[in-house]
C-alpha positions as CSV (number, residue, x, y, z in Angstrom):
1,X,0.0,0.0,0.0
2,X,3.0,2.3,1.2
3,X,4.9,1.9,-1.9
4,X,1.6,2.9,-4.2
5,X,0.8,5.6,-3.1
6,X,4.6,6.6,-2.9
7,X,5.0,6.2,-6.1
8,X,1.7,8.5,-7.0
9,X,3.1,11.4,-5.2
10,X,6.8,11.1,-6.7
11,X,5.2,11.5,-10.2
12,X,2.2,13.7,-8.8
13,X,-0.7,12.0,-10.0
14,X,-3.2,12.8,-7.3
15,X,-6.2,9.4,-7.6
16,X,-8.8,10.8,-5.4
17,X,-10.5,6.8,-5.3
18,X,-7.2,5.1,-4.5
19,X,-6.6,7.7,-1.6
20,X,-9.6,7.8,0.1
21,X,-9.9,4.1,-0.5
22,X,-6.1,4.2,1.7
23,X,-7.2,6.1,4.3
24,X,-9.9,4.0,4.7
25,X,-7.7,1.4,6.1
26,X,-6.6,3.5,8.4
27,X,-6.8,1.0,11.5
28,X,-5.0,-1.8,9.5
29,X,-2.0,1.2,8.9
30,X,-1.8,1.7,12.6
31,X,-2.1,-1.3,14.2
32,X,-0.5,-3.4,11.9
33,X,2.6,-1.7,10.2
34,X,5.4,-0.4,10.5
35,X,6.6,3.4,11.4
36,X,8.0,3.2,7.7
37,X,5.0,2.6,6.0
38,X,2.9,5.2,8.1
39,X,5.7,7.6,7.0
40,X,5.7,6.9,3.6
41,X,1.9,6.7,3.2
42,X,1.5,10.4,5.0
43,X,4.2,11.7,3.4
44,X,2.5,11.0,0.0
45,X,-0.7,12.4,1.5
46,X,0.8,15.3,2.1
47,X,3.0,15.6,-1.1
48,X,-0.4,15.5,-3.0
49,X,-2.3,17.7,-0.5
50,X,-5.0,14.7,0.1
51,X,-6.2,15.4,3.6
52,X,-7.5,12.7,5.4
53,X,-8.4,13.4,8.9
54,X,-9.0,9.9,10.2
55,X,-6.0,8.8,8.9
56,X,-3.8,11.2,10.8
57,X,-5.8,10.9,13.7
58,X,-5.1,7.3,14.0
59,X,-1.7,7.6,13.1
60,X,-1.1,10.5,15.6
61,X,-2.6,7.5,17.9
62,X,0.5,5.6,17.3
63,X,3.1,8.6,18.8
64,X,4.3,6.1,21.4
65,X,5.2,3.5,18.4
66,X,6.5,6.3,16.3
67,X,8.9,8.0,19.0
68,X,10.2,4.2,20.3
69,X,10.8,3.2,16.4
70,X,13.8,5.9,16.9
71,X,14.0,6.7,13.5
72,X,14.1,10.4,12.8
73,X,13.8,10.0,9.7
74,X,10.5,7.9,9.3
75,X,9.5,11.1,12.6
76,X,10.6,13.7,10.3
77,X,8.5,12.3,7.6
78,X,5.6,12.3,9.9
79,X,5.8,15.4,11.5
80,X,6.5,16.8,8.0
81,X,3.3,15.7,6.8
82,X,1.1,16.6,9.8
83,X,2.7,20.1,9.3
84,X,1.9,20.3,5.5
85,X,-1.2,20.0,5.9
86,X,-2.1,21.7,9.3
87,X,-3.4,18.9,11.4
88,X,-2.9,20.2,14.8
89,X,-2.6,17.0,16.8
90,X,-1.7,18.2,20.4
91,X,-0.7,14.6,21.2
92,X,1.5,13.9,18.2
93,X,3.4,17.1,18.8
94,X,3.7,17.2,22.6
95,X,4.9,13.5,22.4
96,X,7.6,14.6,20.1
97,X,8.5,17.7,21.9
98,X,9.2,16.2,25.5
99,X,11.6,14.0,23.2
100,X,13.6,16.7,22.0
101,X,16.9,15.9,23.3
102,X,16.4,12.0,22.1
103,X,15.8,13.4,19.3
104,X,18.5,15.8,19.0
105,X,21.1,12.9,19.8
106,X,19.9,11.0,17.0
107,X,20.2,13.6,14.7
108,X,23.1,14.8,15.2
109,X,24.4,11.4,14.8
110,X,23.7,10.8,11.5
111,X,26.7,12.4,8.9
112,X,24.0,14.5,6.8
113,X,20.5,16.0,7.1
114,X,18.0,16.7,4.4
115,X,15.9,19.8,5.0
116,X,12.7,19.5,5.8
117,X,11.3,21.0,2.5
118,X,13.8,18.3,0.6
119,X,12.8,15.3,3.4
120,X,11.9,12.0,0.9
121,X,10.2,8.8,2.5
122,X,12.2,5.8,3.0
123,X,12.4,3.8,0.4
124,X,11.6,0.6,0.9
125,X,11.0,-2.3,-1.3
126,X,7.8,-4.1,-1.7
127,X,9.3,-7.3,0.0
128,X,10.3,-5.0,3.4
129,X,6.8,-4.2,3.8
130,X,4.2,-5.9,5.9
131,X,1.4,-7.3,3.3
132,X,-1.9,-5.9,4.3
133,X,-4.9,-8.5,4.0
């Protein structure tokens, strides 16, 4: 699921029936996969400006998963995506700020940082992903 949609925002070819039919399984994404693909499925949300409120609700659910996953980048991806396009979610964003020197450790561990505005999703192939069913 991850990777489609993925690949629909990298070329920018916004399928209002695949997306809503996506966020429709919101509960599946969030209790059943991996911080990765939530990442990659909101950042191509949010690269294609498809809101879906449920979606981010349910994945803002999951900020305990999210923050112990200790990946910045799959957070960044996230956070990004919530930011693009304005949901609010106090608990997402509190979560994430009372980790901020976690946070900050990680980061400045790794040799380089994209800027937000150039952030991509992980890339992962098909086969890393959970299959949804």
């Amino acid at each position: 699921m991850s990777n489609i949609v993925w690949a629909f925002a990298t070329v920018g070819i916004k399928s209002e029936d695949l997306f809503s039919t996506i966020a429709g399984e919101y509960r599946r994404i969030t209790s059943s996969v991996e911080v990765q693909t939530m990442s990659n499925i909101c950042w191509a949300f949010a690269k294609l400006l498809c809101k879906a409120e449920t979606l981010f609700e349910a994945v803002a659910g999951q900020h305990k998963k999210i923050l112990a996953s200790g990946e910045p980048q799959h957070l960044s991806n996230i956070i990004w995506a919530f930011g693009k396009l304005g949901c609010k979610s106090e608990i997402l964003f509190s979560a994430v700020a009372k980790e901020h020197k976690k946070i900050s450790k990680q980061v400045s561990s790794e040799p380089s940082q994209a800027k937000p505005s150039q952030a991509k999703p992980s890339q992962a192939k098909p086969s890393d992903e959970r299959q949804l069913t």
